[in-house]
C-alpha positions in Angstrom: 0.0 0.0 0.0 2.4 2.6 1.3 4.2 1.7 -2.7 1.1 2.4 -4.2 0.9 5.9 -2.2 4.1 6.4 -3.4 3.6 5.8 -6.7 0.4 8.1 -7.0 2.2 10.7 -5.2 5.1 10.8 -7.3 2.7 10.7 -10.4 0.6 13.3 -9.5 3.8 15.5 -8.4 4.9 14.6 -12.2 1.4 15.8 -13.7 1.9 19.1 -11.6 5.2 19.8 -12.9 4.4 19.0 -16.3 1.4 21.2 -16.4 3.1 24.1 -14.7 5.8 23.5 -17.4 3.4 23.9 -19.9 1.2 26.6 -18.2 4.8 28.8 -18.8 4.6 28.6 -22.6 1.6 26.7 -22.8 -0.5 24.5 -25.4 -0.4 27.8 -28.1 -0.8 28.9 -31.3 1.6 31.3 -32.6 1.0 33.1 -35.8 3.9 33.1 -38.5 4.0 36.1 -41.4 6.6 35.3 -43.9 7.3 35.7 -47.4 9.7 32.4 -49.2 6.8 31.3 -51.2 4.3 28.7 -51.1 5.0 24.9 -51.1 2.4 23.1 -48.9 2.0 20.9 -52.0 5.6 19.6 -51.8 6.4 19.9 -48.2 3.4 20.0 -46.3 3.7 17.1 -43.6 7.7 17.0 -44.6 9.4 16.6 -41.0 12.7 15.5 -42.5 14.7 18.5 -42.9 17.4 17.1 -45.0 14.6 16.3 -47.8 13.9 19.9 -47.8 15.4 22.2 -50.3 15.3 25.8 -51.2 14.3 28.6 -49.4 10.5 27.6 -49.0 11.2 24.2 -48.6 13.5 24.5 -45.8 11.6 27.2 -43.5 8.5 24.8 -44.3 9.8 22.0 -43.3 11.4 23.6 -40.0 8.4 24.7 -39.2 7.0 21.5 -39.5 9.4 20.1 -37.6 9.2 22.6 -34.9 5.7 21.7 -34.7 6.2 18.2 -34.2 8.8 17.8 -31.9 8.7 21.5 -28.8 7.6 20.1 -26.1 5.7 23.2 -25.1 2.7 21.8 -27.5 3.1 25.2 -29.2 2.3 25.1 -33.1 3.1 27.7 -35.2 0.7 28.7 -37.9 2.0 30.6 -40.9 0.6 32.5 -43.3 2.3 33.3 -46.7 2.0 36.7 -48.1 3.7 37.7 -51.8 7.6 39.4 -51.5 5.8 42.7 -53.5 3.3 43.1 -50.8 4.6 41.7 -47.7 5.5 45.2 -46.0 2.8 47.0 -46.5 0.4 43.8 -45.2 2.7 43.5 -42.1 2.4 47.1 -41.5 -1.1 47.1 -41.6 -1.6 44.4 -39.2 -0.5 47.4 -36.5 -4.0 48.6 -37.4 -5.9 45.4 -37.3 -5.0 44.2 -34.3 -3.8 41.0 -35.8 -0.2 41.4 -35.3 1.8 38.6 -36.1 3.8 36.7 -33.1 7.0 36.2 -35.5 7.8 37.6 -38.4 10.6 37.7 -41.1 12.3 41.2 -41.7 15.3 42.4 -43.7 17.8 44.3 -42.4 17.0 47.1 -44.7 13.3 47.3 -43.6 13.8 47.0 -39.6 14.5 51.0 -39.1 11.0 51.4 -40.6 9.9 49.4 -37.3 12.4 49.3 -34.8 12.1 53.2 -35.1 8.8 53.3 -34.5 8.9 51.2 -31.4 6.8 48.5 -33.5 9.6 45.8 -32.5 9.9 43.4 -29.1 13.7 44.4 -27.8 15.3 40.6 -27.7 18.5 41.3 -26.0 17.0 40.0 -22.6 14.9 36.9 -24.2 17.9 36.0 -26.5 20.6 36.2 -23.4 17.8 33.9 -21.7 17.4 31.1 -24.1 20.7 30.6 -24.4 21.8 32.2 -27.6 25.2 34.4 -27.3 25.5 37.5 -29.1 29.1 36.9 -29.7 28.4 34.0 -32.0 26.9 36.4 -34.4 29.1 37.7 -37.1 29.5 41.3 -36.8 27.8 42.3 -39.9 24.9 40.5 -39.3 24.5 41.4 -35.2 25.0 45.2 -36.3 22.2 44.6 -38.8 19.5 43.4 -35.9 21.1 46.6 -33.9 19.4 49.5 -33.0 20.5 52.3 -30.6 22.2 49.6 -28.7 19.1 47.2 -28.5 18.8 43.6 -30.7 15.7 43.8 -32.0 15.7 40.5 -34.3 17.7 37.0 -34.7 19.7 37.1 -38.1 19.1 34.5 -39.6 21.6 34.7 -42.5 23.6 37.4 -44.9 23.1 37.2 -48.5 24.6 38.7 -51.3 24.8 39.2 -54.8 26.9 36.6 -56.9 28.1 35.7 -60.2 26.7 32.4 -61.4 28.3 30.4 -64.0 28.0 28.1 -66.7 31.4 26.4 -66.9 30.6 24.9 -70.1 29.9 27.8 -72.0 33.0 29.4 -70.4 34.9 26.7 -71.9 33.6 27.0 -75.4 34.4 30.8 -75.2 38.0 29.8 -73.7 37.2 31.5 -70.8 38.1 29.0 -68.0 41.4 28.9 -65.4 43.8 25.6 -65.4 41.7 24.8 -62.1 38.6 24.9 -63.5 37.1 28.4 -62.3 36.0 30.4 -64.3 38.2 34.0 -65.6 36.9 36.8 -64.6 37.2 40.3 -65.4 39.4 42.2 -62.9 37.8 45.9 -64.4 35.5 47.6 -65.5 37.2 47.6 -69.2 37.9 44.0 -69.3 34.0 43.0 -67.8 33.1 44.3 -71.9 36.2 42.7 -73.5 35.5 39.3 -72.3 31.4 39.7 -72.7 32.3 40.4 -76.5 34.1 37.4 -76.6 32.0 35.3 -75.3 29.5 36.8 -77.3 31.6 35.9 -80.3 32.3 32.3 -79.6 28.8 31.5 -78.3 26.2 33.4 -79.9 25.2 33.6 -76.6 24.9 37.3 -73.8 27.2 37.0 -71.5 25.1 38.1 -68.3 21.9 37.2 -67.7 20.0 39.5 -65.4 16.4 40.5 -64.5 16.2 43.9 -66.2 12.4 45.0 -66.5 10.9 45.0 -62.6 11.2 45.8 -59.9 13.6 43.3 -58.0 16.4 45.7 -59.4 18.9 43.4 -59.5 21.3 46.1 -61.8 20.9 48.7 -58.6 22.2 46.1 -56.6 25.5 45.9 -59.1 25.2 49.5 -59.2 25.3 49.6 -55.0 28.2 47.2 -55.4 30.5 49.7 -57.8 29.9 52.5 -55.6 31.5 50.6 -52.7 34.4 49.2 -54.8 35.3 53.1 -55.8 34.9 54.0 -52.2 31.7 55.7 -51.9 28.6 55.4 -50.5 25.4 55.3 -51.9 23.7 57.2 -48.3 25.7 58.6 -45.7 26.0 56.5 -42.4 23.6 59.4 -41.1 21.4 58.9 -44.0 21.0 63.0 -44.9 23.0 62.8 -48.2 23.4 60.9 -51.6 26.8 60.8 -53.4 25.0 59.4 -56.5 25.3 61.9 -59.1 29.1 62.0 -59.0 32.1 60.9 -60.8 32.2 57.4 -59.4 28.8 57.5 -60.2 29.2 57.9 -63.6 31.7 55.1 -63.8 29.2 52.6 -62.5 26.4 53.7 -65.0 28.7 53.4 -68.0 29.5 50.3 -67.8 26.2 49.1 -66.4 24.9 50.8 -69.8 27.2 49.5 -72.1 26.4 45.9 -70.7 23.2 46.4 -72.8 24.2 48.7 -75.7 26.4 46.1 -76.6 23.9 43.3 -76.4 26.1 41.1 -73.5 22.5 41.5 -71.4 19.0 40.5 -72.8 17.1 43.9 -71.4 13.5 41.9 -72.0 14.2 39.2 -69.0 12.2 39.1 -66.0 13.4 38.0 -62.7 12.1 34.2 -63.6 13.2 35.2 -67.1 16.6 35.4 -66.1 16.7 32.4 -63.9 15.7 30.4 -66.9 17.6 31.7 -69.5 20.5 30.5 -67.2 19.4 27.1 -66.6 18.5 26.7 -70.5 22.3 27.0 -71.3 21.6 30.7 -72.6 24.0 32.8 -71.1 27.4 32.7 -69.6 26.6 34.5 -66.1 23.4 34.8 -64.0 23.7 38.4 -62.1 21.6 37.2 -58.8 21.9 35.8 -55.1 23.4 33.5 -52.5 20.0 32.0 -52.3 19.8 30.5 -55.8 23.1 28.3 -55.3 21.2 25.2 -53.8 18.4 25.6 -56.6 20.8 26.1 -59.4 23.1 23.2 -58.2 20.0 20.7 -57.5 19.1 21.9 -61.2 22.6 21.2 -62.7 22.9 17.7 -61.1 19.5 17.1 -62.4 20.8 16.3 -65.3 17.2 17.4 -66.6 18.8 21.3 -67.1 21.0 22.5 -69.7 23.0 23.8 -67.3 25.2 20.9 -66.7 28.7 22.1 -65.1 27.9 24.9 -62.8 29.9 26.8 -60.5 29.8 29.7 -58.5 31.9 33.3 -58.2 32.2 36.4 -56.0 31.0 39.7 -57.9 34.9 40.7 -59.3 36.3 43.2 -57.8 36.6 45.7 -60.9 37.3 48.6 -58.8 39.9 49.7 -55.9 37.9 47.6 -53.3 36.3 44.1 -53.3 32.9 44.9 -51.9 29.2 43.7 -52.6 26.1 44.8 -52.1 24.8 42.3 -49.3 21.2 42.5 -47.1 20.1 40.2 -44.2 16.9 38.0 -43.6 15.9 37.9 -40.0 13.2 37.3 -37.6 11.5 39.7 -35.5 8.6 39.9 -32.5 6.2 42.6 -33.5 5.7 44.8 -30.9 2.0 43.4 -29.4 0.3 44.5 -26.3 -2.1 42.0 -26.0 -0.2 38.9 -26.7 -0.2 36.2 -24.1 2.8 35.3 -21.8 2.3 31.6 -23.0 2.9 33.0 -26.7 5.9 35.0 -26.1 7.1 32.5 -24.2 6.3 30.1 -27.6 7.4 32.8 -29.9 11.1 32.9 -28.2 11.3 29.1 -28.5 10.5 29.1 -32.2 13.3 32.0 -32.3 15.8 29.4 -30.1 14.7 26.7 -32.4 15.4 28.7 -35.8 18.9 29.6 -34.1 19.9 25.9 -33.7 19.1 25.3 -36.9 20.6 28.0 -38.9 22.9 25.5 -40.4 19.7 24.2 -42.5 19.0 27.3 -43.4 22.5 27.8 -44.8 22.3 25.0 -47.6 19.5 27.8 -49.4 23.0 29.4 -50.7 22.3 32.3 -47.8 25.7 32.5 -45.7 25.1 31.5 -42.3 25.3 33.9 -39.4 26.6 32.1 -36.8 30.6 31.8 -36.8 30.1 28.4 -35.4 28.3 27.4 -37.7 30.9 28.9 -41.0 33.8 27.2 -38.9 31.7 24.3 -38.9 32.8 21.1 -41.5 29.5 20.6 -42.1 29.4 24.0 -43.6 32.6 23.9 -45.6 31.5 21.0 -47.1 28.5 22.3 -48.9 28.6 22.6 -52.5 30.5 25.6 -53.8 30.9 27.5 -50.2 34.6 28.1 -51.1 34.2 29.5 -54.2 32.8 32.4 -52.8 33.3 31.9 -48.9 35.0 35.6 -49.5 31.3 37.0 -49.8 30.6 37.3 -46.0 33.8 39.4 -45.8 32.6 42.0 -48.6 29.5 42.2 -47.8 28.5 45.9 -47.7 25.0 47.3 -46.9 23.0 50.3 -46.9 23.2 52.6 -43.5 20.6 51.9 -41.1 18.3 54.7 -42.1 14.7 55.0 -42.5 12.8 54.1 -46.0 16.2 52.0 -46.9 13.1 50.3 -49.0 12.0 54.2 -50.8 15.8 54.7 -51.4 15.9 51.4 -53.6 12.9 51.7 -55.8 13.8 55.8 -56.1 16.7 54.1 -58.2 15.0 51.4 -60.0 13.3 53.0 -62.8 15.9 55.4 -63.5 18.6 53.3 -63.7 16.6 50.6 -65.7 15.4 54.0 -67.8 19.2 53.4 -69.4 18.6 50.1 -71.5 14.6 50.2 -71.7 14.3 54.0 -73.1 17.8 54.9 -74.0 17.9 57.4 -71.3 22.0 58.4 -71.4 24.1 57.4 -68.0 24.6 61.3 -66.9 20.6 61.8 -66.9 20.1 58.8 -65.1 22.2 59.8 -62.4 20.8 62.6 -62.2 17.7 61.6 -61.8 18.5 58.9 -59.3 20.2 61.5 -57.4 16.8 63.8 -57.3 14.3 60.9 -56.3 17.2 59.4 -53.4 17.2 63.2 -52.0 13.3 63.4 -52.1 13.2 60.3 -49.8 16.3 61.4 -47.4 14.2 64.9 -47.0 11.3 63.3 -45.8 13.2 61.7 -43.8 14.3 64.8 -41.9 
């Protein structure tokens, strides 16, 4: 008998526990507002993570996985909006009431919020769960910075690249003993090997998305800038240096890409991605988050891209810099949300941090310095050919409207190869719309 008392008490001390454990993050749903696309069809009930590719495919599948194995019983429900409108619905959630419990955020866009005090600060909860600050890289913990407070988890940098097609390199004898590929180390010697290509091809030598409004060119525009030593804003964000000699160097050549037909000015962003995997051009201008796609595509064997490799955006100036940007995940600010869902909400952030290594096989470099010293890392496909990325990475100042900034240079610079609008005039009209948005600013 006095077993049996023993045994009940120390089951109903164990049911206490557990339910007090679970009272302190509780049985919750926690809403998710992301962008990454839509693949419920592919990954839906996927828990494996390492049949997940892609950027969708892995943050499903986490989720997923998240889902199925906390212990809290929390479940995280996300909804899916479209990259173009993703902003502007997360903004107006503020209004609604129905604020999201996580949500993803670039660096670029988090002044917009963390200025407004629309943000959680997570310096506290993040020292709490565990995750050190000091295993961030620099870039990436200065990105989720604000006035000394972390207001998000980075969750990876990435950066513009070069991606190539080896083969077509090789027919245009364009290849290195060791099998990477020769690139042009200036601006003069970017259109001397594009012509050649050209010439033994048939073929542009750089596919890029040239006609929306991803602007993928005022990201290589960004990129010059840096390499000549000059920023696009100010670190105080009060002044452009657009319209200026170095300026004017960049939109040359950016120009002459197209008026001397090594660019196809009629591709879209999927256009361009295409047109690279159909064999069609020598380099696609675009991302660290296409390398797992493009690489999945090229062992396919179902692409034309068969031999594909990847390259840091050539230094063709005095400095090796690129134009980089972070993905990360925020709190939004929420009066009326639950202890049991912040507490749910900062695991999902703990979980997303131990896993940042998944993430890192999108392409994306990882933001962890554990994780980049890691083997595992190293060993993905085609990390040291352009391991130099998360060194050059260069981004806009933290300013407000980093977002306004962009798209003020989209349609002027794209104005170059889609109306014949001459270099000088662009950047001058760049220049004009940039200033508009720094004045409001003020």
């Amino acid at each position: 008998m006095r077993n049996l008392k023993t045994f009940r008490a120390l089951a109903l001390a164990t049911l206490l526990a557990t339910t007090a454990s679970a009272g302190s993050a509780g049985a919750v749903d926690i809403s998710l507002l992301r962008f990454f696309g839509e693949c419920n069809t592919e990954y839906g009930t996927v828990t494996d993570i390492s049949k997940a590719n892609g950027e969708c495919g892995i943050i499903t599948v986490l989720t997923n996985k998240f889902n199925a194995e906390n212990t809290l019983g929390a479940k995280v429900v996300t909804q899916t909006v479209e990259w173009g409108a993703y902003y502007d619905q997360l903004t107006a959630t503020y209004s609604t009431g129905n604020i999201p419990d996580v949500a993803v955020m670039h660096a670029s866009v988090m002044p917009n919020f963390s200025g407004r005090d629309l943000l959680t600060p997570l310096s506290g909860p993040l020292k709490e769960l565990g995750i050190p600050s000091d295993d961030f890289v620099p870039a990436a913990l200065k990105n989720a910075t604000a006035n000394g407070e972390i207001y998000a988890l980075p969750f990876d940098l990435h950066a513009l690249l070069f991606h190539v097609n080896m083969d077509l390199m090789k027919q245009a004898n364009m290849a290195n003993p060791d099998g990477s590929p020769m690139l042009p180390k200036s601006a003069d010697e970017l259109i001397a090997q594009g012509k050649k290509f050209k010439e033994a091809t048939g073929k542009p030598f750089i596919a890029s998305e040239s006609q929306s409004a991803e602007g993928m060119m005022v990201r290589f525009f960004d990129t010059l800038m840096w390499q000549q030593g000059v920023d696009v804003v100010s670190a105080d964000g009060k002044a452009a240096s657009i319209d200026t000699p170095e300026g004017l160097n960049a939109a040359k050549l950016i120009s002459a890409i197209y008026s001397e037909g090594l660019a196809n000015p009629a591709l879209d962003y999927p256009g361009s991605e295409q047109a690279f995997l159909n064999g069609e051009a020598g380099i696609l201008l675009n991302g660290t988050w296409g390398v797992d796609n493009y690489d999945s595509q090229a062992k396919s064997g179902k692409a034309a891209l068969k031999s594909y490799r990847v390259a840091n955006v050539p230094q063709l100036f005095a400095n090796q810099k690129v134009w980089a940007d972070s993905h990360m995940w925020v709190i939004p600010k929420d009066e009326n949300r639950s202890a049991e869902k912040t507490k749910a909400a900062e695991a999902f952030l703990k979980f997303l941090y131990d896993n940042n290594y998944e993430w890192s096989r999108t392409g994306h470099l990882s933001v962890r310095q554990s994780v980049l010293d890691s083997a595992a890392f190293k060993a993905l496909p085609h990390r040291n050919e352009f391991a130099a990325t998360a060194t050059n990475a260069t981004a806009l100042p933290q300013v407000q409207n980093q977002r306004a900034v962009y798209n003020a240079m989209i349609t002027d610079l794209n104005a170059m190869w889609l109306t014949g609008t001459e270099p000088q005039a662009a950047l001058s009209a760049m220049q004009a719309g940039v200033e508009r948005v720094l004045r409001r600013n003020r």
